[in-house]
N, C-alpha and C positions, 0 to 999 in steps of 0.2 A: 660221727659227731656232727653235732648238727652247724651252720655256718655260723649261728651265731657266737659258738662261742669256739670258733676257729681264726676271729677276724682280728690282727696283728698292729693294727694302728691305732693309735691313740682315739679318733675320731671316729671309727668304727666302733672302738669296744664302747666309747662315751653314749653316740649314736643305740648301739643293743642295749647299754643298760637302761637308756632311758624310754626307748620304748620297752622294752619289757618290766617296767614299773609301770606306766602307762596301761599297757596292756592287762597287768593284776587287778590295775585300779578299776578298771571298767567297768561298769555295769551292764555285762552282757553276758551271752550261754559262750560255755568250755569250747563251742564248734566255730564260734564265730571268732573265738580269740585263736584256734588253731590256726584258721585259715589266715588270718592277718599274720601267725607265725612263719607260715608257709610265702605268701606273698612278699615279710621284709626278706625271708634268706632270697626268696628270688631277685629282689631288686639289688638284693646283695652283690647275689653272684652273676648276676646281668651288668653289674657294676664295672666287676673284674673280667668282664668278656667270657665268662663262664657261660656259653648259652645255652647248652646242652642243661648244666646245673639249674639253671634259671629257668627254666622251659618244664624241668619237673616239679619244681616248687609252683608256679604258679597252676601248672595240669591242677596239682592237688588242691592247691587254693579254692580251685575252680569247683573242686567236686565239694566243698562244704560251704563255702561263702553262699548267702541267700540273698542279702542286701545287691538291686539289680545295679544301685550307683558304684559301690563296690569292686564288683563282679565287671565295671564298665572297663574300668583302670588294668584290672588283673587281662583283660582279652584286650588291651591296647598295649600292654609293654610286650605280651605274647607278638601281637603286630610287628612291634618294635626291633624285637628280633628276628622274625620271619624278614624284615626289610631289609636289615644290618647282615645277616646273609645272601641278601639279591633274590628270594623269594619272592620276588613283588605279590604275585597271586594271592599267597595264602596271608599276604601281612596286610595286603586289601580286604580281604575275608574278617580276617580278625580286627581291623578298622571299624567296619559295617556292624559288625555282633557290637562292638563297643557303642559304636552310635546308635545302633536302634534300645540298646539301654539306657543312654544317655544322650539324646539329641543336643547338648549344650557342651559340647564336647572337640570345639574349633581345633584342639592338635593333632585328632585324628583326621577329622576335615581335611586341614592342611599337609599332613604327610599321605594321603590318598593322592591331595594335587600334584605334590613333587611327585609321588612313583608316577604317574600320567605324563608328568611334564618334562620328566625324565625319559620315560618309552617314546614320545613325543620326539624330544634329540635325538636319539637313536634312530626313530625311522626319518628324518628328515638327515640324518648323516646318510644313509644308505639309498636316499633319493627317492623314499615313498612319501611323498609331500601328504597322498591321502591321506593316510594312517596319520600321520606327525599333526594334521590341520583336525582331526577325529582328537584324538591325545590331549591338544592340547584347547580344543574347546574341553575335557572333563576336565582337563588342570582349573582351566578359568572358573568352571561351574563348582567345581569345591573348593577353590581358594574365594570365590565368594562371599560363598556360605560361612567360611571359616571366618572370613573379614567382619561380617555381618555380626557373628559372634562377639567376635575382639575386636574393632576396629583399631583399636592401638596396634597393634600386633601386626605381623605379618608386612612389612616396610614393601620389600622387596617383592614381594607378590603384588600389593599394590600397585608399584611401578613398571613391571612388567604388566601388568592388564591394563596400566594407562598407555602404556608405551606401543600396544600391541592393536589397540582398539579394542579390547575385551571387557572393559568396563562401561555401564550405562552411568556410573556415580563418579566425581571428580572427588571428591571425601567423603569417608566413611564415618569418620568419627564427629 
């Protein structure tokens, strides 16, 4: 059965019906409306910590979506759980696919800087200052770029690159 019409809450089934009106309504091919099928049960069941669930729906998304802004979203939440399990690697990978579809894409940006700025604490907990001072110049260099995108956004990144001497800019915005 498919997720959508497995989903038990009021705001979920509200949520499915009205994208799947949306979805009839569209003026587009049967594949493209697939793959948006594919894509909400994934966000669905990414929702519910389903990541296994969520990880096939978008696979599949993947193999029919054509639209490359699309396709950017669908390899960014794939990210998203590759991180939310501590895969850093593969949720960097899926980051980078998302951004070279979509350079205007600051949340990938920015969750690249935290998994850095994260690897970053860890070697500087374990006293590889190298490594931690490597980490956390990429942190600074995609939370940048990220800023640059959003400048509203991102508070907390900002003040740690002021904080840290990692910023050439005093505002962004």
């Amino acid at each position: 059965m498919p997720r959508s019409q497995r989903n038990d809450n009021f705001i979920d089934k509200t949520f499915t019906v009205m994208a799947d009106m949306i979805l009839k309504m569209l003026p587009t091919n049967q594949k493209a409306k697939e793959a948006f099928a594919y894509y909400r049960d994934g966000m669905s069941a990414q929702a519910d910590g389903e990541y296994a669930e969520a990880l096939e729906n978008y696979y599949e998304a993947l193999t029919l979506e054509e639209d490359p802004y699309d396709r950017s979203f669908i390899l960014y939440n794939i990210g998203l759980i590759h991180a939310s399990n501590g895969e850093h690697e593969e949720a960097i990978e899926y980051y980078h696919k998302a951004i070279e579809l979509n350079p205007r894409m600051p949340q990938a940006l920015n969750n690249i800087a935290v998994i850095y700025h994260y690897q970053g604490e860890k070697a500087k907990e374990v006293g590889d200052e190298d490594t931690a001072e490597q980490e956390f110049r990429k942190a600074a260099e995609y939370w940048i770029r990220a800023i640059q995108l959003a400048p509203n956004n991102y508070i907390e990144a900002q003040n740690w690159l002021k904080v840290t001497g990692r910023s050439k800019i005093d505002v962004y915005f």
